[in-house]
Backbone as CSV, one residue per row, in Angstrom:
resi,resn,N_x,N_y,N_z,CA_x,CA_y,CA_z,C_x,C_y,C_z
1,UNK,23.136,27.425,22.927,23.640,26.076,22.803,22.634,25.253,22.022
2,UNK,23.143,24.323,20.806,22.425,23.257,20.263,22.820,22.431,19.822
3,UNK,22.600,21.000,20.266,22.730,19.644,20.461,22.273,19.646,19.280
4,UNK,23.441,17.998,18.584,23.274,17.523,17.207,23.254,16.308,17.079
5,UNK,22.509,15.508,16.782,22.487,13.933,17.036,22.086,13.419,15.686
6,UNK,23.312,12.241,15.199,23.048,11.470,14.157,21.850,10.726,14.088
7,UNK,20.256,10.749,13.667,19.939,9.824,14.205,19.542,8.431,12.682
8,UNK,18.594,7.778,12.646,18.301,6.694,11.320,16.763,7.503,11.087
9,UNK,16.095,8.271,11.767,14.715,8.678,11.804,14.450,9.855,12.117
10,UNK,13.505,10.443,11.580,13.180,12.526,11.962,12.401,11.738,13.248
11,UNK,12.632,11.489,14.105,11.436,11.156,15.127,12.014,11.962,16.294
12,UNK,12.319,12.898,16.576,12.526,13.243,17.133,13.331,13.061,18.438
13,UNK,13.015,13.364,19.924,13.051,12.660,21.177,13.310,11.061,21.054
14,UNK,12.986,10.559,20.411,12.510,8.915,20.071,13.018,8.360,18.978
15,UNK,13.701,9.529,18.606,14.367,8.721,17.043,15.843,7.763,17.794
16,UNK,16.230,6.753,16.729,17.022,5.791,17.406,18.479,6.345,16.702
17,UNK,19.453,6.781,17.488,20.780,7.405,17.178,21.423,6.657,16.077
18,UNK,22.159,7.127,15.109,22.822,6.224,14.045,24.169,5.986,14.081
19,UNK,24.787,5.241,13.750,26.070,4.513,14.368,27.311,5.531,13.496
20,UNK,26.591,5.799,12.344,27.653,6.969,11.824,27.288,8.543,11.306
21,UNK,27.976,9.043,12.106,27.371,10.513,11.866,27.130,11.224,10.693
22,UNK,28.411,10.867,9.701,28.259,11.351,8.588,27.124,10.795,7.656
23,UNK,26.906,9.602,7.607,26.113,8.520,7.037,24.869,8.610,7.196
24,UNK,24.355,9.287,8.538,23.442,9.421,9.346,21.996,9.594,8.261
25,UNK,21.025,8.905,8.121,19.880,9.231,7.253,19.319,10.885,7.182
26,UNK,18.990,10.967,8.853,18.790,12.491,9.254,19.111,13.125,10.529
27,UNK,19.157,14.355,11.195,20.098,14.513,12.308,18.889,15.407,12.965
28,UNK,18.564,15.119,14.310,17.759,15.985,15.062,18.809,16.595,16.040
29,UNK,18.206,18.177,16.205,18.820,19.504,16.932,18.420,19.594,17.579
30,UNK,18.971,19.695,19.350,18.082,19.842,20.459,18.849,21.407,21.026
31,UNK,17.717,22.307,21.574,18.152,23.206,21.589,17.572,22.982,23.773
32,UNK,18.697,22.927,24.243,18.019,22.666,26.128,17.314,23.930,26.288
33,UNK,17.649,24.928,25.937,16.915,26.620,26.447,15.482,26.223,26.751
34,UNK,15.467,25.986,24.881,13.442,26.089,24.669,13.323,24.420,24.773
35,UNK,14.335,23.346,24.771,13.123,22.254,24.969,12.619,22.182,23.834
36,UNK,13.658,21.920,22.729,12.535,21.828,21.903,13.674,20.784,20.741
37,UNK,13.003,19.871,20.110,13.623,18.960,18.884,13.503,19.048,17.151
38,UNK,14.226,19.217,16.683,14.173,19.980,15.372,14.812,18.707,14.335
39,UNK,14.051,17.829,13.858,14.638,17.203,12.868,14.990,17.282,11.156
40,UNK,15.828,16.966,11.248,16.485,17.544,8.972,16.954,15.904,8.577
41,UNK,16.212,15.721,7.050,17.244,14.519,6.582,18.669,15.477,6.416
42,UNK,19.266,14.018,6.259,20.558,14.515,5.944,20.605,14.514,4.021
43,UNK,21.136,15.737,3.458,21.089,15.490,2.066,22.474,14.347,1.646
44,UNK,23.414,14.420,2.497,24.491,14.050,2.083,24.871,12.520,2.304
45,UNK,23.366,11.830,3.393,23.569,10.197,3.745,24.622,9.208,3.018
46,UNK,24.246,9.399,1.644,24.953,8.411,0.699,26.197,9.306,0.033
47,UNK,27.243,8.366,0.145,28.539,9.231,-0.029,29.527,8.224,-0.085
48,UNK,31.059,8.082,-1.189,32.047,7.734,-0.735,32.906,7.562,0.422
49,UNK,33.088,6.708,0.863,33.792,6.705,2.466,34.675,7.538,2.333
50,UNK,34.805,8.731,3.627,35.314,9.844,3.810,35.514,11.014,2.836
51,UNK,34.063,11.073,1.851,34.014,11.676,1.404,31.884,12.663,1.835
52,UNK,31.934,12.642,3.161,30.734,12.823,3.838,31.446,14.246,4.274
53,UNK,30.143,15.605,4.313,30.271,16.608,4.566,29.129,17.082,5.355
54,UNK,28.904,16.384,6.283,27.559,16.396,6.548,27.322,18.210,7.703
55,UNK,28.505,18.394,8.038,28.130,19.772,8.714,27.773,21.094,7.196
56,UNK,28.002,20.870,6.362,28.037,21.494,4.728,26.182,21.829,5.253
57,UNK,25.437,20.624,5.389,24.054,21.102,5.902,23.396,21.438,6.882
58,UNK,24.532,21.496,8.236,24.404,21.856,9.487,24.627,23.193,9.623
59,UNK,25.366,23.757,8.461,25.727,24.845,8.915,25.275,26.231,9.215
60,UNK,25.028,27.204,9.729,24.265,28.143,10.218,23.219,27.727,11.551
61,UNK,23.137,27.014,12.236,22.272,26.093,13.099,22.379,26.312,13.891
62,UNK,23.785,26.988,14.882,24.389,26.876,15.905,24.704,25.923,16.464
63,UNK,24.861,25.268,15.987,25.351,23.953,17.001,26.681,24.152,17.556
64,UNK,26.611,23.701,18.754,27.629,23.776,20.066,28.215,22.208,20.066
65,UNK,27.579,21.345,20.048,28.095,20.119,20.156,27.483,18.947,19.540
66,UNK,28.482,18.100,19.218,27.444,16.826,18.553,27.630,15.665,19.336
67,UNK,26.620,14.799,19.689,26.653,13.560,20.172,26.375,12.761,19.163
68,UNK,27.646,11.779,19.427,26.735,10.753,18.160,27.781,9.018,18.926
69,UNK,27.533,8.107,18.071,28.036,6.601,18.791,29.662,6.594,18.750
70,UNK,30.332,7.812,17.535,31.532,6.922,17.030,31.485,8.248,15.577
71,UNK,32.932,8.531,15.521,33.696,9.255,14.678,34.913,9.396,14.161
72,UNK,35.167,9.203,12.895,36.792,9.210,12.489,37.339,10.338,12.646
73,UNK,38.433,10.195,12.877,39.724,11.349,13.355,39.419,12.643,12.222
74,UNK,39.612,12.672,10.941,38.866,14.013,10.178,37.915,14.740,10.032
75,UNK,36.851,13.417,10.671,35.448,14.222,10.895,35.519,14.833,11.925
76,UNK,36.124,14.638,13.157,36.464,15.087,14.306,37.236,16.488,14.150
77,UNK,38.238,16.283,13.956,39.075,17.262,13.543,38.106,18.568,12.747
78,UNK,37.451,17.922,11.301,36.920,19.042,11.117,35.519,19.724,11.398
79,UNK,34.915,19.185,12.305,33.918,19.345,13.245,34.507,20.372,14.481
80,UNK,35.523,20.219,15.115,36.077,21.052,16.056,37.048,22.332,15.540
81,UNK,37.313,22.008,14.351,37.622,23.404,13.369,36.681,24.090,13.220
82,UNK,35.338,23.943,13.452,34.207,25.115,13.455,33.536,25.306,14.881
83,UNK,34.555,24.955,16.199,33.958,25.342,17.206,33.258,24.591,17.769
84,UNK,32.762,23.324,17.157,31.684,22.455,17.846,32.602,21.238,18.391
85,UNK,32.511,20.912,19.841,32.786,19.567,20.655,32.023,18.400,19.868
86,UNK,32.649,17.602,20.266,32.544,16.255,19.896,32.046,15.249,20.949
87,UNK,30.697,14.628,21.348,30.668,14.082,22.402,30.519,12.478,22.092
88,UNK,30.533,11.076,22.782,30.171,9.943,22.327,29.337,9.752,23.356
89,UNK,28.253,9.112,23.030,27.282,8.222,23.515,27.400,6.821,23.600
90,UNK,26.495,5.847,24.537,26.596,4.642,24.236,24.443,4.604,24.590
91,UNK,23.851,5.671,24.586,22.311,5.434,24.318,21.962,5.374,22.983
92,UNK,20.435,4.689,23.195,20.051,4.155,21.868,18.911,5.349,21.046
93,UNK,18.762,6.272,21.896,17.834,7.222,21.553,18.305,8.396,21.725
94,UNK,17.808,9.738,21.618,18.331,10.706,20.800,17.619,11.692,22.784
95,UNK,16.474,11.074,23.283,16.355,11.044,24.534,17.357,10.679,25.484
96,UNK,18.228,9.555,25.506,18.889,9.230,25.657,20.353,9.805,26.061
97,UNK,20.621,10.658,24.952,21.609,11.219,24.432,21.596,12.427,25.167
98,UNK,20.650,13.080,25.608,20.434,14.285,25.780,20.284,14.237,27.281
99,UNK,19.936,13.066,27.677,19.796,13.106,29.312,21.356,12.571,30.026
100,UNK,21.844,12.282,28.986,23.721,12.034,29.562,24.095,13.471,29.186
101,UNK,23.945,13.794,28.460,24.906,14.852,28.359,24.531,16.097,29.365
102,UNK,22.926,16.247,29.345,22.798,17.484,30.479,23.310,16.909,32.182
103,UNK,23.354,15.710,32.008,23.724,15.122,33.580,25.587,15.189,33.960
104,UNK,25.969,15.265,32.641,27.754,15.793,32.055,28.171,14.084,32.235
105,UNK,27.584,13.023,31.868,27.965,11.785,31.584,28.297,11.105,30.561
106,UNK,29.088,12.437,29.460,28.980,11.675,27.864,30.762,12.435,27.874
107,UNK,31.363,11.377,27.384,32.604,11.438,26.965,33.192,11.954,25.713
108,UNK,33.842,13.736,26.066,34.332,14.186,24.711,35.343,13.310,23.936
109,UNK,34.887,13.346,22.619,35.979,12.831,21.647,36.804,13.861,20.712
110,UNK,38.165,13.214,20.836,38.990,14.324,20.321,39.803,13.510,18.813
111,UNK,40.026,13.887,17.751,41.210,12.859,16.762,41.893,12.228,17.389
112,UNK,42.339,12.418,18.844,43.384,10.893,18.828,42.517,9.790,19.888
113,UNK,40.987,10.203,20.033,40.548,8.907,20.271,39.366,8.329,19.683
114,UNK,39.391,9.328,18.241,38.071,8.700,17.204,38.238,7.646,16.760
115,UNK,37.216,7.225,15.692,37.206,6.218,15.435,38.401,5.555,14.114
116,UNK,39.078,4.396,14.336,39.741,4.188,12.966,38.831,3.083,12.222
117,UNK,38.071,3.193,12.121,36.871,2.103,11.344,35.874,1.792,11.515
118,UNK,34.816,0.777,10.748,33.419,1.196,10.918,33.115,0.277,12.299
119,UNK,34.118,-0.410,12.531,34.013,-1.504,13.706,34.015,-1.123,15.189
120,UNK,34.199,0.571,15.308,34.630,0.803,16.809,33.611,1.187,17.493
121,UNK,32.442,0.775,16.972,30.978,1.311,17.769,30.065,0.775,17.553
């Protein structure tokens, strides 16, 4: 299993989550086994709206699931076309994020309750 979090900063544990996943500056990987935080910029940050591919650099990683604030219905959709859940957060840290979800307090998101705009998070 490995956790995927949008965040604005490689800071790891402490980096502050970013409001859009695709957009996301860079994305830290938490893997619970080893305990351990793995941060990547994102190459794809800057992009035409809904034209973001941001798993294109996730891919091979294993990731099991992504937490992030807020997601549109295609990113969703094609995020769970490769097997990975969709979770939402309402923490501000990437610590945060990771202590709801191992406690099972983070709410899966599915296309019919993503986001329809940049306003829903």
């Amino acid at each position: 299993m490995k956790l995927c979090i949008p965040t604005m900063t490689e800071n790891g544990a402490d980096a502050e989550i970013s409001g859009h996943f695709g957009s996301a500056p860079c994305f830290v990987l938490y893997d619970p086994k080893a305990k351990t935080c793995e941060s990547l910029a994102n190459p794809k940050a800057d992009h035409e709206h809904g034209q973001c591919h941001p798993m294109d650099a996730l891919a091979g990683r294993g990731i099991t699931a992504v937490i992030c604030k807020g997601m549109g219905k295609n990113a969703v959709a094609a995020v769970e076309r490769q097997g990975i859940k969709v979770f939402t957060t309402q923490g501000t840290t990437v610590h945060d994020a990771i202590e709801a979800f191992m406690e099972g307090n983070l709410v899966k998101l599915d296309p019919e309750s993503s986001c329809s705009g940049h306003g829903c998070h």
